[in-house]
N, C-alpha and C positions, 0 to 999 in steps of 0.2 A: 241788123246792123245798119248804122247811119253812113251811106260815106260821104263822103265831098270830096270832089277833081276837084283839078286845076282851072278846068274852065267855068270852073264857078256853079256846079249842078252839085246841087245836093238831093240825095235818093233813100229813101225807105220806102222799103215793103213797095205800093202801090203811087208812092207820093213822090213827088219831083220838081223840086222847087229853087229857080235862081237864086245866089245868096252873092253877097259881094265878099273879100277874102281881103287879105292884106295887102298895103300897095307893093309888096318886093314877091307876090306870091307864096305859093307854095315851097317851104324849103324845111331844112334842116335849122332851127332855130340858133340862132349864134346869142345875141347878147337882148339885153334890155332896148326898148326904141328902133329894133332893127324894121319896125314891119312885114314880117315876118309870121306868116298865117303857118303856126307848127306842126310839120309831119308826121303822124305818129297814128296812135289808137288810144282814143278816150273814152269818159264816159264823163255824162253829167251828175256832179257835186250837190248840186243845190240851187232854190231858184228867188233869186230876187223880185221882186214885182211889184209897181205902184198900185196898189188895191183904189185909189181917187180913179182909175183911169185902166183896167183890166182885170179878170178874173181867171184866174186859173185853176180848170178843172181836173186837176189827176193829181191824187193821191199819193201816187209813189215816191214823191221827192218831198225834200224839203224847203220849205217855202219858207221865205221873210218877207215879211213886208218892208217897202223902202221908208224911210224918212227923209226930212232935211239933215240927220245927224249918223247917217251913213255912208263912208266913202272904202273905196278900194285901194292901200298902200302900194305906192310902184318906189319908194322910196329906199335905193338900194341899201343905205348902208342901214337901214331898218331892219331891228329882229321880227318888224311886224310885215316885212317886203312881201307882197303878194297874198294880202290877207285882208279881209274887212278890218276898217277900223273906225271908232268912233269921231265924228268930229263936233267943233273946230279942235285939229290936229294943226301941227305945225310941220309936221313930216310930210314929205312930196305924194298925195294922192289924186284920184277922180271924183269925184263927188258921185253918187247914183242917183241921187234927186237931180233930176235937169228939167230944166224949162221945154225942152224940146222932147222928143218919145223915143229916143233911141234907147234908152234905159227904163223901158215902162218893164221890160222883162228883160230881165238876166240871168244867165243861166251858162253857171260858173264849169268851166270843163276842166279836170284835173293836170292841166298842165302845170309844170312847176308847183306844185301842189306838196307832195310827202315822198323824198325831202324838197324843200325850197332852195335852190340855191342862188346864191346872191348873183344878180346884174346877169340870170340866165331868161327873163322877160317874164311877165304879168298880166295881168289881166286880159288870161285870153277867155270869153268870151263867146256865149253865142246871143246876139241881141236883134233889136227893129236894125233894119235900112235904112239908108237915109235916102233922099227921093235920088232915082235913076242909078241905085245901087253902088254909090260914090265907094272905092275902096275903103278899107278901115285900116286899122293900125296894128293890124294880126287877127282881129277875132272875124269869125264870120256871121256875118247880117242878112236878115230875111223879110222879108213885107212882115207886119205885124199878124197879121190873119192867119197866112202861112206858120209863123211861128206855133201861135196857138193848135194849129192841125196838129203840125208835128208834136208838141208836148201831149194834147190829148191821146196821142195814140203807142207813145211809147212809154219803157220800164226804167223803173232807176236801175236795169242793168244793164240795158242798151248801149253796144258799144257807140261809140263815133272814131269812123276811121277816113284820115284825112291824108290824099295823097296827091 
């Protein structure tokens, strides 16, 4: 099992890696935009990843490659809210293609996932850091390298428990 505290330590098995968390913390998720890094027990969905710029080696997930023409829906009053959706969309999303690496990997956590409920928040996320572990917007972020350790080493049934 994966967990993450609060104080920002994420731990497997022998691995032990700073991550930055959402700016309001650790909590009990209330609404969409809250920042609000969700408490709960997951597991990872599936893994996005710019194949120009990393490689990801383990088998057990499912992998997409990113495009220009892939974005993540946070658009509430969307039946597509909290889902990949093709773009250019006109419905409120993130793009996954960015100029910068914090989405060179993603690695989508079943939050709000089955069922979805509307303006209950989105894209939460495990991805790059940004320099000096700048909080995020609920998902938790890891050095790029780090990431990679932890994908190589765990199962698509690997929980992640976040408290």
């Amino acid at each position: 099992m994966i967990i993450i505290n609060k104080s920002g330590i994420l731990k497997y098995k022998s691995l032990r890696f700073k991550c930055a968390l959402g700016k309001a913390g650790i909590k009990k998720k209330i609404k969409e935009g809250d920042n609000v890094t969700p408490r709960g027990l997951y597991r990872i969905l599936k893994i996005f990843y710019r194949a120009d710029r990393v490689k990801i080696n383990n088998a057990n997930f499912k992998k997409i490659e990113i495009t220009k023409k892939i974005g993540w829906c946070d658009d509430t009053n969307s039946k597509y809210y909290n889902r990949v959706i093709n773009l250019p969309s006109s419905l409120s999303h993130e793009p996954l293609y960015r100029k910068d690496n914090l989405y060179d990997i993603v690695c989508v956590i079943n939050y709000n996932i089955n069922p979805t409920i509307k303006n209950k928040g989105s894209a939460i996320f495990l991805h790059i850091a940004k320099k000096n572990y700048q909080k995020t917007k609920g998902c938790i972020a890891l050095k790029k390298n780090h990431l990679l350790q932890l994908l190589s080493s765990i199962k698509k049934n690997t929980k992640i428990k976040i408290s």
